[in-house]
Biopython code that builds the backbone (N, CA, C, O; Angstrom):
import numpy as np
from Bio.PDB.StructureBuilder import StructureBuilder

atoms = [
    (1, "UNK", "N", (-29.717, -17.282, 13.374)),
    (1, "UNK", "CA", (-29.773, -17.412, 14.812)),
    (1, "UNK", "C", (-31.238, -17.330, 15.250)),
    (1, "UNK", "O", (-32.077, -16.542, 14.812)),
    (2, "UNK", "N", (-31.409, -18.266, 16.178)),
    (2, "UNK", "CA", (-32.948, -18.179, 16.970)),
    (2, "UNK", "C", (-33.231, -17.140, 17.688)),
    (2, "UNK", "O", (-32.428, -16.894, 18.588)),
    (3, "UNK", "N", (-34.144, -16.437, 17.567)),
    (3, "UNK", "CA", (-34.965, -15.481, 18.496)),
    (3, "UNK", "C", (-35.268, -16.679, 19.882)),
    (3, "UNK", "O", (-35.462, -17.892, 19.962)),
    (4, "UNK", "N", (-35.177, -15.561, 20.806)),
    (4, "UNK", "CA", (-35.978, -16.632, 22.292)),
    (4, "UNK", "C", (-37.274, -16.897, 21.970)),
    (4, "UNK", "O", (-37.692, -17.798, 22.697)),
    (5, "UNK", "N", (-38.396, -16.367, 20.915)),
    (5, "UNK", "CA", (-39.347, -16.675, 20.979)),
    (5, "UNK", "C", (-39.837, -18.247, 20.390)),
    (5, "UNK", "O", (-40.748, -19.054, 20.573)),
    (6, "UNK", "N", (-38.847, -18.127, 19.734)),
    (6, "UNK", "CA", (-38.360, -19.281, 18.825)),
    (6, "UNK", "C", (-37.948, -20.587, 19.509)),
    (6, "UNK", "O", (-37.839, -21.674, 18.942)),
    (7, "UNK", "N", (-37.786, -20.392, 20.498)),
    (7, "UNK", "CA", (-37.333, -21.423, 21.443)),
    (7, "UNK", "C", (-38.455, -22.187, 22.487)),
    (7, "UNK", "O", (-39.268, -21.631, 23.225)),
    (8, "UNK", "N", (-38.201, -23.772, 22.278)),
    (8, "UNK", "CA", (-39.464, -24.445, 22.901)),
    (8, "UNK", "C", (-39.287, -24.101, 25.025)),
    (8, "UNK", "O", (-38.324, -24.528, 25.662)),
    (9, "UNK", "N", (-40.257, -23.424, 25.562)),
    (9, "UNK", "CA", (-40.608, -22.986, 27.193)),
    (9, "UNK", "C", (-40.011, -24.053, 27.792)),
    (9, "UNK", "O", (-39.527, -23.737, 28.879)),
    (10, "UNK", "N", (-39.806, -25.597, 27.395)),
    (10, "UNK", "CA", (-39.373, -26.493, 28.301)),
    (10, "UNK", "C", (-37.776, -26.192, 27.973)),
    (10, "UNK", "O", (-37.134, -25.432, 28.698)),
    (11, "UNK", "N", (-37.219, -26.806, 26.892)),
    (11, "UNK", "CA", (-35.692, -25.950, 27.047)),
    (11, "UNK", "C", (-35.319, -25.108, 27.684)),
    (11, "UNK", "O", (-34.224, -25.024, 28.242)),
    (12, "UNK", "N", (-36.197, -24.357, 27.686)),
    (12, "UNK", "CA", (-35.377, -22.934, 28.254)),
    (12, "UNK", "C", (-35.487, -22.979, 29.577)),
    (12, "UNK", "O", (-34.580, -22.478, 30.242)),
    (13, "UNK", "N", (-36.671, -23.616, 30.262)),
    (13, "UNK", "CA", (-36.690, -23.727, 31.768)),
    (13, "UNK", "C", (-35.500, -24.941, 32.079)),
    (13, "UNK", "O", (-34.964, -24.896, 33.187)),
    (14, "UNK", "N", (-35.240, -25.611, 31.484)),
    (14, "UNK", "CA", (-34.217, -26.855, 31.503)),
    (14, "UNK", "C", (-32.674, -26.011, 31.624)),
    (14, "UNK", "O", (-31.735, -26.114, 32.412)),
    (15, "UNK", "N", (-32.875, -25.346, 30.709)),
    (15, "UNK", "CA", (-31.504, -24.586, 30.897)),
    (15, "UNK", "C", (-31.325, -23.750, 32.490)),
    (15, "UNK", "O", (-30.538, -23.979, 33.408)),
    (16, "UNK", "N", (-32.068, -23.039, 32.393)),
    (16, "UNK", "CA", (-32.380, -21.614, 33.660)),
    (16, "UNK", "C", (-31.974, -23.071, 34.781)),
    (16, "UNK", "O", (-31.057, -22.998, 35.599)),
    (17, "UNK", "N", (-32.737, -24.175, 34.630)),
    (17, "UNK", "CA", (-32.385, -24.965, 36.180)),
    (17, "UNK", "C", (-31.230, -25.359, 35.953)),
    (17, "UNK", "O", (-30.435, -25.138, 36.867)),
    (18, "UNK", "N", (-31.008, -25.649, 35.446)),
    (18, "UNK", "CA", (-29.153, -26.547, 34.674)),
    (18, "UNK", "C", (-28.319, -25.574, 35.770)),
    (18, "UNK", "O", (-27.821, -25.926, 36.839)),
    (19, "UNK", "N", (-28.335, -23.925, 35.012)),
    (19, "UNK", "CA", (-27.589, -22.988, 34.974)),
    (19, "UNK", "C", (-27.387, -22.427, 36.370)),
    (19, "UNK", "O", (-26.282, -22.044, 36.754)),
    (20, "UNK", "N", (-28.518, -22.388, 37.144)),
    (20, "UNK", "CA", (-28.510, -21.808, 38.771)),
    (20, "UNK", "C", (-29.087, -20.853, 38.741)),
    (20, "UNK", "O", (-29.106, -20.143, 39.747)),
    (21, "UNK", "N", (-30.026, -20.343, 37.149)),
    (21, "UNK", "CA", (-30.277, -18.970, 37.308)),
    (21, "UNK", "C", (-31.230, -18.204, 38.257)),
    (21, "UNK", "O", (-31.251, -17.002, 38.521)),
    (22, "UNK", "N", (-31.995, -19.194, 38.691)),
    (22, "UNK", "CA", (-33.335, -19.031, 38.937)),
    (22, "UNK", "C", (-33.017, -18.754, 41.033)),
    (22, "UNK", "O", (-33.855, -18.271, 41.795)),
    (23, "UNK", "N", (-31.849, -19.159, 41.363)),
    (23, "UNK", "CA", (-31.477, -18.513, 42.714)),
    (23, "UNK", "C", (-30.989, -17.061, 43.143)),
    (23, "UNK", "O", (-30.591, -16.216, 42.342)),
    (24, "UNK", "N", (-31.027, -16.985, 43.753)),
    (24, "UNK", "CA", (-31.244, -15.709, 44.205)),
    (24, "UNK", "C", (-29.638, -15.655, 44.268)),
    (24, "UNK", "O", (-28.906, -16.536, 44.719)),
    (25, "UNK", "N", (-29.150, -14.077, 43.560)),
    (25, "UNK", "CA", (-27.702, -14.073, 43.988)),
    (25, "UNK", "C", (-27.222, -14.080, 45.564)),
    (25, "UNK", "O", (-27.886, -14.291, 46.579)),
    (26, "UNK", "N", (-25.934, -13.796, 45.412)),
    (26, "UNK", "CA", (-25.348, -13.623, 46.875)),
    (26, "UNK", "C", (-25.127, -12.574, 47.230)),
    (26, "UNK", "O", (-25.222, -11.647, 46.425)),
    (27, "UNK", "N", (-24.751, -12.342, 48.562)),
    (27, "UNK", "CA", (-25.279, -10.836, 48.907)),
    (27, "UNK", "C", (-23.998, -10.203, 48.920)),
    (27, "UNK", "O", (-23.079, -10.961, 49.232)),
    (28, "UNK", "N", (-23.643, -8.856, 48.631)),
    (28, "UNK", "CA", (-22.823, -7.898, 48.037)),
    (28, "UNK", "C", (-22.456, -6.934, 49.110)),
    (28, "UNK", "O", (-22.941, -5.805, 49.175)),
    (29, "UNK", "N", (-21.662, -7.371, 49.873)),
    (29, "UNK", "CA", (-20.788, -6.697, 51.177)),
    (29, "UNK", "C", (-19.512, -5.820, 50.435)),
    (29, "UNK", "O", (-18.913, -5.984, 49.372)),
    (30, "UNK", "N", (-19.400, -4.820, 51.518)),
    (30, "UNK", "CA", (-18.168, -3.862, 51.019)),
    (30, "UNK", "C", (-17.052, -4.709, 51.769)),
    (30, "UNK", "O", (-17.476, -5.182, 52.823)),
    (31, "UNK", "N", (-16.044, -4.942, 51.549)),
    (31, "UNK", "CA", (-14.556, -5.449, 51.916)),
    (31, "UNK", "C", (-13.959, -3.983, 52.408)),
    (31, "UNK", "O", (-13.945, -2.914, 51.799)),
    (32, "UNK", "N", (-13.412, -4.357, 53.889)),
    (32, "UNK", "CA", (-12.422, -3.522, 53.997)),
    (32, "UNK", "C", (-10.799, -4.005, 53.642)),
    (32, "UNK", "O", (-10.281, -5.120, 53.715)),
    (33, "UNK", "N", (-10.215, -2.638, 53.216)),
    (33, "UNK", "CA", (-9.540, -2.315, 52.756)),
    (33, "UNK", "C", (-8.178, -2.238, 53.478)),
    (33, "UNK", "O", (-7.941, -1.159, 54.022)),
    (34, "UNK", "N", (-7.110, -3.345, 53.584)),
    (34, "UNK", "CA", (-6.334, -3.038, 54.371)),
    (34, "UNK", "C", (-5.149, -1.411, 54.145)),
    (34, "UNK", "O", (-5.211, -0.826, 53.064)),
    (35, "UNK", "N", (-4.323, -0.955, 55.095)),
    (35, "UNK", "CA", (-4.378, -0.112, 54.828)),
    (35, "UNK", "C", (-3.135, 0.647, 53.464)),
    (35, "UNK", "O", (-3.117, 1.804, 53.044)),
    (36, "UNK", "N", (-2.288, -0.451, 53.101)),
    (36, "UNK", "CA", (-1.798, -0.451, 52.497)),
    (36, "UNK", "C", (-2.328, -0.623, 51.089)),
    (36, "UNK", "O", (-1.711, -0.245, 50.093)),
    (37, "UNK", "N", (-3.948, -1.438, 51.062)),
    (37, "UNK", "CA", (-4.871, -0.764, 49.755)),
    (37, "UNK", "C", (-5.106, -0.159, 49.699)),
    (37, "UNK", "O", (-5.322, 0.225, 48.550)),
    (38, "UNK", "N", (-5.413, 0.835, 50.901)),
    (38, "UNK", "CA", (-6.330, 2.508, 51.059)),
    (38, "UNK", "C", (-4.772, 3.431, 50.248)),
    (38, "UNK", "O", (-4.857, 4.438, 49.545)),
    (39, "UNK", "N", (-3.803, 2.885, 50.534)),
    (39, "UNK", "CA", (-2.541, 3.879, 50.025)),
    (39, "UNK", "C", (-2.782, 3.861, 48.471)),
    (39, "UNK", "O", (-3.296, 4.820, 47.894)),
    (40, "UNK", "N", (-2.363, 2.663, 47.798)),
    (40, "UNK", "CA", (-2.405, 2.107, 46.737)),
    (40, "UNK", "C", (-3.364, 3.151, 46.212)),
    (40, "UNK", "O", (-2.931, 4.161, 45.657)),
    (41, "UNK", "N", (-4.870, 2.894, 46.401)),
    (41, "UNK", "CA", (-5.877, 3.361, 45.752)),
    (41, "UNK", "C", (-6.025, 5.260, 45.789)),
    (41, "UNK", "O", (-6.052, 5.937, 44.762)),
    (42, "UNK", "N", (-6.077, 5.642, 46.732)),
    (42, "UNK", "CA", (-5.530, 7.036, 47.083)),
    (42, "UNK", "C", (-4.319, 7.664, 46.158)),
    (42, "UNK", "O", (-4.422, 8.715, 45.526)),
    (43, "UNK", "N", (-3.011, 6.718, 46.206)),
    (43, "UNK", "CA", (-2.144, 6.955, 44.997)),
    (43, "UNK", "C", (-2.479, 7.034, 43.530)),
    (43, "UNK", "O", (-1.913, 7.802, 42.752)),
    (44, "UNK", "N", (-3.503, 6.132, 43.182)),
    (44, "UNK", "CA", (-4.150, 5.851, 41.644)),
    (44, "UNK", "C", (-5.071, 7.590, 41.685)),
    (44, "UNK", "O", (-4.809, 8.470, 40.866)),
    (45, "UNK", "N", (-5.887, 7.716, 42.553)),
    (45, "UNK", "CA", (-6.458, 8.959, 42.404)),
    (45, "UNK", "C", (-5.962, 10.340, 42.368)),
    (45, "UNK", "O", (-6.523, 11.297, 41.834)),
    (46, "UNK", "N", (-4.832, 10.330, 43.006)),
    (46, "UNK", "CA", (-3.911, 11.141, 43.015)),
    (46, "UNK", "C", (-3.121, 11.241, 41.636)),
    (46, "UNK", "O", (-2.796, 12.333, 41.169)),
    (47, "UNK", "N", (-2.894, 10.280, 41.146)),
    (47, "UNK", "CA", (-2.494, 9.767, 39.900)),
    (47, "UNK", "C", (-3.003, 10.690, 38.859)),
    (47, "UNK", "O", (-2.669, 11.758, 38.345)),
    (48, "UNK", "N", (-3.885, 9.883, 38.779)),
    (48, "UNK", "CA", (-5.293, 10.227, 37.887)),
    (48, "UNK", "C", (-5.358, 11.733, 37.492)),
    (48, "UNK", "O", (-5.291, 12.119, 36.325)),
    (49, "UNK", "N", (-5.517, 12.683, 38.757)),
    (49, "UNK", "CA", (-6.030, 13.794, 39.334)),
    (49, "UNK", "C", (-5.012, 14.659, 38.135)),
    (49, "UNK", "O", (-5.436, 15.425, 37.269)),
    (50, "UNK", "N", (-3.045, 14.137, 38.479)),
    (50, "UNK", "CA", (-2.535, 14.955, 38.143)),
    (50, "UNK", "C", (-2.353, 14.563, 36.519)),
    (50, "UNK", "O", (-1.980, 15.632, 36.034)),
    (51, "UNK", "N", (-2.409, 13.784, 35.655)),
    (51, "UNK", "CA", (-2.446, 12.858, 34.338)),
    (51, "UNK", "C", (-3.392, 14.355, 33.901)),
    (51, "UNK", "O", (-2.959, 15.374, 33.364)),
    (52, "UNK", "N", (-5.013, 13.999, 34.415)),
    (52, "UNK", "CA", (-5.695, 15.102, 33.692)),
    (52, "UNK", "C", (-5.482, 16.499, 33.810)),
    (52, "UNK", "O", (-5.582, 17.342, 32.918)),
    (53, "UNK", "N", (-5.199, 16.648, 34.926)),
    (53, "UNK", "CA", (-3.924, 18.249, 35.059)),
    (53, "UNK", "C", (-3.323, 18.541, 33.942)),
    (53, "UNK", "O", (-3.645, 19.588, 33.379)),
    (54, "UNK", "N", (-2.394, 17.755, 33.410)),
    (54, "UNK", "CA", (-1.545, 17.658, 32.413)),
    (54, "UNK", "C", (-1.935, 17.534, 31.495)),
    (54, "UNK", "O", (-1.191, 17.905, 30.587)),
    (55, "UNK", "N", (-2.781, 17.178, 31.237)),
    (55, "UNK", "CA", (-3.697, 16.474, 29.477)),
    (55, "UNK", "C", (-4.379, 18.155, 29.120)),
    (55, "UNK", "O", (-4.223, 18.894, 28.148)),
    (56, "UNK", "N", (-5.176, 18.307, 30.402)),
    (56, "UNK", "CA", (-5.558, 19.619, 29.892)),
    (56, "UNK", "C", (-4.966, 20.857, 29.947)),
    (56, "UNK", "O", (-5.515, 21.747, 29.297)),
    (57, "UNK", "N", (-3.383, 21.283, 30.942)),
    (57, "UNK", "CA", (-2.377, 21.628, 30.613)),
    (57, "UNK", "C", (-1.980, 21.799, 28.784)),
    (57, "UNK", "O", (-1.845, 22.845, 28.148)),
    (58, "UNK", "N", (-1.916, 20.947, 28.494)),
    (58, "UNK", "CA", (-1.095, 20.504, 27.289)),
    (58, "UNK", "C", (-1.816, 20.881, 26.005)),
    (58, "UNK", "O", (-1.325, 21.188, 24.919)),
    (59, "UNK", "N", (-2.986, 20.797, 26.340)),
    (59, "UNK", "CA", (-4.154, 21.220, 25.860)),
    (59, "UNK", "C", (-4.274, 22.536, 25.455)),
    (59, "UNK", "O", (-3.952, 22.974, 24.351)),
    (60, "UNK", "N", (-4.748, 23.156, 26.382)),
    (60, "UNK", "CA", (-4.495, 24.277, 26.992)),
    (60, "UNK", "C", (-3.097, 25.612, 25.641)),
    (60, "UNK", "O", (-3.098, 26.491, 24.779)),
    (61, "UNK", "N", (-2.317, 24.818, 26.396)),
    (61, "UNK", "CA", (-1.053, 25.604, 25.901)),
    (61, "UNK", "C", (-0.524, 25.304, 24.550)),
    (61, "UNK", "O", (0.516, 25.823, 24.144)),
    (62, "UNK", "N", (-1.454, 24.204, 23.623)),
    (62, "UNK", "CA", (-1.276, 23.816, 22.366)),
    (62, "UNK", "C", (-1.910, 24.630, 21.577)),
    (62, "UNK", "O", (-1.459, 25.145, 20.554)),
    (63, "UNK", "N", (-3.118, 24.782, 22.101)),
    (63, "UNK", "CA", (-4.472, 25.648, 21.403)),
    (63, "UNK", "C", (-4.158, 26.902, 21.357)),
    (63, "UNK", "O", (-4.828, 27.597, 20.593)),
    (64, "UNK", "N", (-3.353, 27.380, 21.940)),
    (64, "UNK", "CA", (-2.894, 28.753, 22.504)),
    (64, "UNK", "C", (-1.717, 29.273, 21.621)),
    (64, "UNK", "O", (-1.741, 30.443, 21.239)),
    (65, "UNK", "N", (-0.648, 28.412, 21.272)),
    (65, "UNK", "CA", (0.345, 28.308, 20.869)),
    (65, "UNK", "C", (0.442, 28.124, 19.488)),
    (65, "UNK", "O", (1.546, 27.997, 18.958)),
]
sb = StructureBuilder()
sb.init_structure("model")
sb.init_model(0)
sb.init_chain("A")
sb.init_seg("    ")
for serial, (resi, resn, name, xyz) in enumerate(atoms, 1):
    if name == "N":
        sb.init_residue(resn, " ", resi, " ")
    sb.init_atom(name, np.array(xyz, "f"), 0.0, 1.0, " ", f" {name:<3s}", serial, name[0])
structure = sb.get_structure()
């Protein structure tokens, strides 16, 4: 496999323009959340919260036991 150094400056600028690289991305806004995602996501954390409760519960009372 080629190193980039290895590679002829006009290719590679040929590519970068081909590709779009060379523009500036797009700009990165927060989306609100309707509110039935705010549930959803709130539920996953809640989720989450009690999973590791339990993991280290289990844990816990294995090591012990």
């Amino acid at each position: 496999m080629k190193q980039l150094h290895e590679f002829d400056p006009f290719v590679i600028r040929r590519l970068i323009e081909n590709e779009g690289w060379e523009k500036p991305l797009a700009d990165v806004r927060r989306v609100q959340l309707t509110p039935r995602q705010q549930v959803v996501f709130w539920g996953l954390r809640i989720y989450v919260a009690v999973m590791t409760a339990v993991v280290v519960w289990a844990f816990l009372h294995g090591a012990t036991g």
